[in-house]
VEXDREN-2710 file (C-alpha; in Angstrom, 1 decimal):
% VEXDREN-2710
k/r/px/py/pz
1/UNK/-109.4/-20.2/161.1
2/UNK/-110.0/-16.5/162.1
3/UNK/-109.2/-14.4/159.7
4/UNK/-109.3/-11.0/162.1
5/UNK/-107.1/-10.3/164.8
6/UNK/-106.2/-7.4/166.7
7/UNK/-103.5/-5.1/165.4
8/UNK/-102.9/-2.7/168.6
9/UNK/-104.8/0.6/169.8
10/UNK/-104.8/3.9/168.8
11/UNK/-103.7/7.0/171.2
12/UNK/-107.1/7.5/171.7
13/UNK/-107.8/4.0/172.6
14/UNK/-109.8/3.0/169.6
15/UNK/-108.9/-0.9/168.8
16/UNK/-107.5/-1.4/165.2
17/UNK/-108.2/-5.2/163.9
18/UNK/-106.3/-6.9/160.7
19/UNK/-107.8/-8.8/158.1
20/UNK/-107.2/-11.5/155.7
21/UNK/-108.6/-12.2/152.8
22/UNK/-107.6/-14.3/149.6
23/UNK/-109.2/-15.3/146.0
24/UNK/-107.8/-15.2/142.2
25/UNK/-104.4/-15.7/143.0
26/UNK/-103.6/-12.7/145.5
27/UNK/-103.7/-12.9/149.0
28/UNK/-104.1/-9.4/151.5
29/UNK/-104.1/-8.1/154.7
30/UNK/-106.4/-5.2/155.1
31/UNK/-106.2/-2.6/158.6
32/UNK/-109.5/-1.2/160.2
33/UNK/-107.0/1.9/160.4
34/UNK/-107.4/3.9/157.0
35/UNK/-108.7/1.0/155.3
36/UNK/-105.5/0.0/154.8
37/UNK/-104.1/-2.5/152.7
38/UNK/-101.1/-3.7/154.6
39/UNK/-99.7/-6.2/152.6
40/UNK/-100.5/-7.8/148.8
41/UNK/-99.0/-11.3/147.4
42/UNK/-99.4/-12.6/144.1
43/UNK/-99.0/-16.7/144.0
44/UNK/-95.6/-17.5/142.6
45/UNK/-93.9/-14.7/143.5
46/UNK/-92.2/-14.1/147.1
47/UNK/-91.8/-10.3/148.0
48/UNK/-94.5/-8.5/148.7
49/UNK/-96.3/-6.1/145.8
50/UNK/-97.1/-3.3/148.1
51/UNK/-95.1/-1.7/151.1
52/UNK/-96.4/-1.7/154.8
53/UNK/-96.0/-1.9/157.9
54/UNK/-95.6/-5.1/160.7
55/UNK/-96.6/-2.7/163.4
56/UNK/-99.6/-0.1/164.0
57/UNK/-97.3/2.4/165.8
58/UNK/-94.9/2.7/162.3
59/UNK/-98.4/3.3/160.6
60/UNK/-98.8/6.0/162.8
61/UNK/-95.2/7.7/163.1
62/UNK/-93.6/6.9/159.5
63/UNK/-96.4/6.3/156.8
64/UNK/-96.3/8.3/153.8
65/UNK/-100.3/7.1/153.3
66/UNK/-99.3/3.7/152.7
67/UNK/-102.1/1.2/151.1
68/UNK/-105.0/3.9/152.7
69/UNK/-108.0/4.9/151.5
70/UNK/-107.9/9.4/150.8
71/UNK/-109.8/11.7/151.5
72/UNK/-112.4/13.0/151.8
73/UNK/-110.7/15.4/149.1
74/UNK/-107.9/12.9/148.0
75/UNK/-104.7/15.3/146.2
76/UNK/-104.4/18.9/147.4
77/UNK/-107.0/21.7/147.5
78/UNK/-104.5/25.0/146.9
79/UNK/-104.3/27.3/149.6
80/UNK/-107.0/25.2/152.0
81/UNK/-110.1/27.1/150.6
82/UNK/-113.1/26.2/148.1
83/UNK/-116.5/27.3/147.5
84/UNK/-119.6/25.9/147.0
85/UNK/-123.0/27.1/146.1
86/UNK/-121.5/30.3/147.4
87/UNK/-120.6/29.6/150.7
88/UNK/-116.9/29.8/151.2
89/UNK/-115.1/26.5/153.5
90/UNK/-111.5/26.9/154.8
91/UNK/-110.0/23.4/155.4
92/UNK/-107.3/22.1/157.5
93/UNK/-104.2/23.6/155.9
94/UNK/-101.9/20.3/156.4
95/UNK/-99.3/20.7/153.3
96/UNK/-97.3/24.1/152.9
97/UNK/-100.4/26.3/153.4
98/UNK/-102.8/23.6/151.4
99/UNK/-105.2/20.6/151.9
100/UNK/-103.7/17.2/151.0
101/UNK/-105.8/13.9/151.3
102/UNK/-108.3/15.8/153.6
103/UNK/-106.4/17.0/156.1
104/UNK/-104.2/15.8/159.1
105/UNK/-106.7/13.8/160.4
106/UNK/-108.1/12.4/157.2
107/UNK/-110.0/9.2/156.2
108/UNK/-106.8/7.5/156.7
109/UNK/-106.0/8.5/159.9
110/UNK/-110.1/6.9/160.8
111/UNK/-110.7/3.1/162.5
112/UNK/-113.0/1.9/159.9
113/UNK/-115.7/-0.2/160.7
114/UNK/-116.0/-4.0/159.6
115/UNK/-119.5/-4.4/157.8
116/UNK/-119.3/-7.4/155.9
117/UNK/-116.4/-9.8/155.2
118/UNK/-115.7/-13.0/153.8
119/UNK/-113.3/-15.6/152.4
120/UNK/-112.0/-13.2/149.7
121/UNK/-113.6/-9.5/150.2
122/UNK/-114.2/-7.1/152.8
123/UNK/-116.5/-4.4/153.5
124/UNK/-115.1/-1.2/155.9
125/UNK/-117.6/1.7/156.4
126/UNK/-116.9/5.3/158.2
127/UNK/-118.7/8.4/158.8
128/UNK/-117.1/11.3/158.3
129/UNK/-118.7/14.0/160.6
130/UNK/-120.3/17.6/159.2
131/UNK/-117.1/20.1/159.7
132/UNK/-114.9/17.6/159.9
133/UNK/-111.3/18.8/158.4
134/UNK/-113.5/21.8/157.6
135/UNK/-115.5/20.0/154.9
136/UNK/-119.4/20.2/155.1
137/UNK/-122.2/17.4/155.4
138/UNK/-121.9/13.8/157.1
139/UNK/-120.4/11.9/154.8
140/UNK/-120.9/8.0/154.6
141/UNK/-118.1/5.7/153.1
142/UNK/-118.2/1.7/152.2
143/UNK/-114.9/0.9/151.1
144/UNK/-114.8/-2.8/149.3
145/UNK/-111.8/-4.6/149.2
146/UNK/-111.9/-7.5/147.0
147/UNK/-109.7/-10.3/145.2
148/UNK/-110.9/-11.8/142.1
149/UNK/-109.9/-14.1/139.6
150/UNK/-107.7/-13.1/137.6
151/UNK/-105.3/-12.0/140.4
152/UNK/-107.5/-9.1/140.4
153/UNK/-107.8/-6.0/143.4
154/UNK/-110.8/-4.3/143.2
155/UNK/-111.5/-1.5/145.0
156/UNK/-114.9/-0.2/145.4
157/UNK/-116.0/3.2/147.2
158/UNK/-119.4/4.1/148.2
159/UNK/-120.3/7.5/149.5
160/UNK/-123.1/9.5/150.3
161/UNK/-124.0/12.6/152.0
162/UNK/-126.8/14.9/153.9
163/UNK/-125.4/18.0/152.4
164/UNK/-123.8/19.6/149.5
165/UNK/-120.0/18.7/149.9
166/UNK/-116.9/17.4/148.0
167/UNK/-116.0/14.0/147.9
168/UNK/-113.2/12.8/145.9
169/UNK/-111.3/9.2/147.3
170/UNK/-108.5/7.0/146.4
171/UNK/-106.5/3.8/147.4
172/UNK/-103.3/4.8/148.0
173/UNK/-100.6/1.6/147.6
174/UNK/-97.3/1.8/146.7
175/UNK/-96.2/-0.7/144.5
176/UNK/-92.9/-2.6/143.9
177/UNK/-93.2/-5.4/141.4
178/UNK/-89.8/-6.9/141.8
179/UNK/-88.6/-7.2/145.2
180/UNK/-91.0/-5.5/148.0
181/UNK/-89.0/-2.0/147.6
182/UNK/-85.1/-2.6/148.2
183/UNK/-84.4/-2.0/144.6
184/UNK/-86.7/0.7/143.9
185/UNK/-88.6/1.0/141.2
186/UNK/-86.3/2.7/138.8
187/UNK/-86.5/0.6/135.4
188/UNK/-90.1/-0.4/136.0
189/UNK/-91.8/0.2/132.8
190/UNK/-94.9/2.1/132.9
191/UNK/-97.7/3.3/130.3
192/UNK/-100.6/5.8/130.9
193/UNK/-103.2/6.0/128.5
194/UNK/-103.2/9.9/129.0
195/UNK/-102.8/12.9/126.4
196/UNK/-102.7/15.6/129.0
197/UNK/-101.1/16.5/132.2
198/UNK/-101.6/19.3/135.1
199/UNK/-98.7/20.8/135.7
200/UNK/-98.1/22.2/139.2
201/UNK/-96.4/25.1/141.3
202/UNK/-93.5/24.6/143.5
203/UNK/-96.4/23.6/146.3
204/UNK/-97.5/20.4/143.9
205/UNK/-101.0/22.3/143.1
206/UNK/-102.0/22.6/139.7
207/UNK/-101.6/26.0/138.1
208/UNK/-104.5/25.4/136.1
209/UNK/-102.9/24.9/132.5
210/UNK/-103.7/21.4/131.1
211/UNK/-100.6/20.4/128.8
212/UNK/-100.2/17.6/126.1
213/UNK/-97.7/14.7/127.2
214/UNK/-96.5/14.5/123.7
215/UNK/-92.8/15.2/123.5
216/UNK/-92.4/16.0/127.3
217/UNK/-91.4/13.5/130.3
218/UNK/-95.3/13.1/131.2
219/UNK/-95.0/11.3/127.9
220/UNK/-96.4/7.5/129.0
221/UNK/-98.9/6.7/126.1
222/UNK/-96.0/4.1/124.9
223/UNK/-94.5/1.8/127.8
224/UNK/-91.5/3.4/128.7
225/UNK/-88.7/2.7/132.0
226/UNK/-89.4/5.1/135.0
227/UNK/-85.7/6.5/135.7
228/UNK/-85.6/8.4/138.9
229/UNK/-81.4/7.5/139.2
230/UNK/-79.6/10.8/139.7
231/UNK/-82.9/12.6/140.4
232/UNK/-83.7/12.5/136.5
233/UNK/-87.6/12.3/136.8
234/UNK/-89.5/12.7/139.8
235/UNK/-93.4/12.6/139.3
236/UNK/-96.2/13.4/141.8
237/UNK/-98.8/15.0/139.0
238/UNK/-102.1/14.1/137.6
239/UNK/-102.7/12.4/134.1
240/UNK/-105.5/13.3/132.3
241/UNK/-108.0/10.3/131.7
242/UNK/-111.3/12.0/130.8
243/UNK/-113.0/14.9/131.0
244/UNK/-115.7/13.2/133.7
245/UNK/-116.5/9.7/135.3
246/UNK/-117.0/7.1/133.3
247/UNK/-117.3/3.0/132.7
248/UNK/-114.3/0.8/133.9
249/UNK/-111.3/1.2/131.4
250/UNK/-107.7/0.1/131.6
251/UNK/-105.9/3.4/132.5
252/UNK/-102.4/2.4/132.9
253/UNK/-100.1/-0.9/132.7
254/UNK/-96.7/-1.2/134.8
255/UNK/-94.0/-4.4/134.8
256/UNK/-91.0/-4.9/136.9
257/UNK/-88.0/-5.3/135.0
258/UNK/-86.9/-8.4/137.4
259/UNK/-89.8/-10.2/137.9
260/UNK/-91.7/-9.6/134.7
261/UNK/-95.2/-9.2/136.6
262/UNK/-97.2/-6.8/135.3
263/UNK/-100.5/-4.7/136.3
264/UNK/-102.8/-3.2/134.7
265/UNK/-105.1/-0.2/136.2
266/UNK/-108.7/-0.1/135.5
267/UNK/-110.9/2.3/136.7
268/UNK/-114.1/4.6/136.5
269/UNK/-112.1/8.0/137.2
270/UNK/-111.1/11.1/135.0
271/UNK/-107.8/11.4/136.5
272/UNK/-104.7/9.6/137.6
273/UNK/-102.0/10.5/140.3
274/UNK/-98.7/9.4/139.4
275/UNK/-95.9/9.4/142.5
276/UNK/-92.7/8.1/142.0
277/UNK/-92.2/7.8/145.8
278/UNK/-90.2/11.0/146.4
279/UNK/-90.4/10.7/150.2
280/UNK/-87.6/10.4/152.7
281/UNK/-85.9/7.1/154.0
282/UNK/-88.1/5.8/156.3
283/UNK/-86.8/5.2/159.9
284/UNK/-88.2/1.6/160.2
285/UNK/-88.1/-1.5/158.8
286/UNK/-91.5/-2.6/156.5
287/UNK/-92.5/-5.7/155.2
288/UNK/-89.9/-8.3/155.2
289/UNK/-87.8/-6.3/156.8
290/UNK/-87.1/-3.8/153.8
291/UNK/-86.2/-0.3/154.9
292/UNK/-88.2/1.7/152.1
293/UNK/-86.1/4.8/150.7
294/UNK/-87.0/7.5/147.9
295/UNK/-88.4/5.7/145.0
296/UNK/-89.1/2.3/146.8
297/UNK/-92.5/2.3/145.5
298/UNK/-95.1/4.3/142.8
299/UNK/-99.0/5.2/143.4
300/UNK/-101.0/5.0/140.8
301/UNK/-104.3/6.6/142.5
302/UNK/-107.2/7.0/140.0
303/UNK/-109.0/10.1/141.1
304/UNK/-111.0/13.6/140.8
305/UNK/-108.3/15.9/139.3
306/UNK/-106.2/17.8/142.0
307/UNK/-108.2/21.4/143.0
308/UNK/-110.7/20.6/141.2
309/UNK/-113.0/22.6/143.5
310/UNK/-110.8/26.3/142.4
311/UNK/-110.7/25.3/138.6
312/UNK/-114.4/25.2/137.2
313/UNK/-113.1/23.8/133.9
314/UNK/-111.5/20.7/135.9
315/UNK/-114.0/17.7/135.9
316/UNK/-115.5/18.7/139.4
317/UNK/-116.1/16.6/143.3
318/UNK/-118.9/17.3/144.6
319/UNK/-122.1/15.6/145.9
320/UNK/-125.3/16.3/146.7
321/UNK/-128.3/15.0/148.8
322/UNK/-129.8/12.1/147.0
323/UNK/-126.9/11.3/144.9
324/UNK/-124.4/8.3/145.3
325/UNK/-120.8/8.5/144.8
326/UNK/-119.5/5.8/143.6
327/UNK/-115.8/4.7/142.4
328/UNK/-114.6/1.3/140.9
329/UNK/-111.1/0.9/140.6
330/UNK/-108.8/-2.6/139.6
331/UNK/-105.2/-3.7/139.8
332/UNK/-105.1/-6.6/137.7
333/UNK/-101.2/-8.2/137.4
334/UNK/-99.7/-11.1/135.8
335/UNK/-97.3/-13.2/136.3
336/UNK/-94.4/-13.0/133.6
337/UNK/-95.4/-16.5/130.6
338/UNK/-92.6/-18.3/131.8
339/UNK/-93.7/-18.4/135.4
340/UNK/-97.2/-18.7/134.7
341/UNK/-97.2/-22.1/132.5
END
């Protein structure tokens, strides 16, 4: 059977194809438009784990970054500037005066390329020209989508460029672990294995203090519901992992209170984004036909911390000529004992 197919054009006539892979348990359909991971199952369980799209114009008119790969500076660079080795870059200003996920025509606004695929992975690459979004150097991107036993998503970036730049990427799901998003995820219980938090300005850019979570509501380090009823906790801020990039490591655990699936976060990175999903009713139906409102899904996108480039203290994004960037991130989940035998 063949496991591409189209999946419509872009304005600019570029032809977007879906794939789908399965292994481990999971089963996904990945987009050649912003390496996007359009829709995640998990054997014995029938909603969706992710939210998406059926169609490539909803992608393009009402997606909140849904399932894409970010970047090339994934999070917000305050006031669209940075500098490196003393030159000073001004990048597209896309987010209340500031850079978020590279720009308005970021990485996951790009037709990937299909390199390599197979029963249960898939390889995308991209080049991201010198200037674009304002950032310097040809950039090179693999993005490897794969699904592993046990029930395992791994995501592996590759990047390399021709000239001193920033690079900082991240897969950028939603999640729902009970019912595909029309209950919200309200009640989910969620742990981060984080001491520290950035706090941010009414813009969402870090300020530049580093805080301890203890005995504040960016206290995860014990499992804990998510309540976002009434407005009583919205997050969209980084947790503190390390202090640089390091080996895989479990960096946060989640279980809806439904289902009883769980999934834990591994990864490589010094930093995790928390959203809770604070966007605005979307005006289409998604997968299933669920209409996704605020709080219909979290991201848990491991990552360089936000502005890194402007705070020289933050664990820092930037490659050089002859180095390889490369991230390794997992969402490993579970079904609940009961279901699973």
């Amino acid at each position: 059977m063949d496991k591409t197919k189209p999946f419509g054009e872009t304005p600019e006539g570029e032809s977007v194809h879906r794939l789908t892979i399965a292994g481990g348990g999971l089963a996904a359909r990945i987009l050649t438009f912003g390496a996007v991971v359009q829709d995640l199952r998990l054997a014995g369980h029938d909603a969706p784990l992710v939210l998406g799209f059926e169609a490539l114009s909803d992608y393009l008119d009402h997606s909140v970054y849904f399932g894409a790969i970010v970047g090339r500076y994934a999070n917000r660079i305050g006031g669209a500037r940075f500098t490196l080795d003393g030159e000073r870059f001004d990048t597209d200003a896309n987010d209340d005066g500031n850079t978020l996920h590279g720009g308005r025509a970021g990485l996951d606004r790009r037709v990937w390329r299909i390199a390599a695929s197979g029963a249960d992975f898939v390889t995308l690459v991209l080049r991201d020209p010198d200037g674009a979004m304002g950032f310097p150097g040809n950039l090179d991107i693999a993005c490897t989508y794969r699904l592993k036993p046990p029930a395992t998503l791994a995501v592996e970036l590759v990047a390399t460029t021709d000239r001193p730049t920033l690079c900082n990427l991240a897969h950028h799901s939603y999640f729902n672990l009970d019912d595909g998003g029309r209950g919200g995820i309200s009640g989910h219980r969620l742990s981060i294995a984080a001491s520290a938090w950035l706090p941010v300005d009414t813009h969402r850019v870090p300020t530049g203090a580093v805080l301890p979570v203890e005995g504040t509501a960016f206290d995860f380090q014990l499992a804990r519901p998510i309540r976002l009823a009434g407005g009583a906790e919205r997050y969209d801020h980084n947790f503190c992992l390390s202090a640089a990039r390091g080996p895989l490591r479990q960096a946060a655990w989640a279980q809806g209170p439904a289902s009883g699936i769980e999934t834990e976060v591994w990864t490589t990175e010094p930093g995790l984004q928390f959203f809770s999903g604070d966007f605005s009713a979307r005006e289409v139906p998604g997968l299933d036909g669920i209409v996704y409102g605020p709080g219909a899904g979290f991201c848990l996108e491991p990552q360089v911390w936000p502005d890194a480039p402007n705070w020289p203290y933050f664990p820092q994004a930037v490659l050089r000529p002859g180095e390889e960037y490369r991230q390794t991130s997992e969402y490993r989940f579970r079904l609940p004992a009961a279901i699973d035998g």
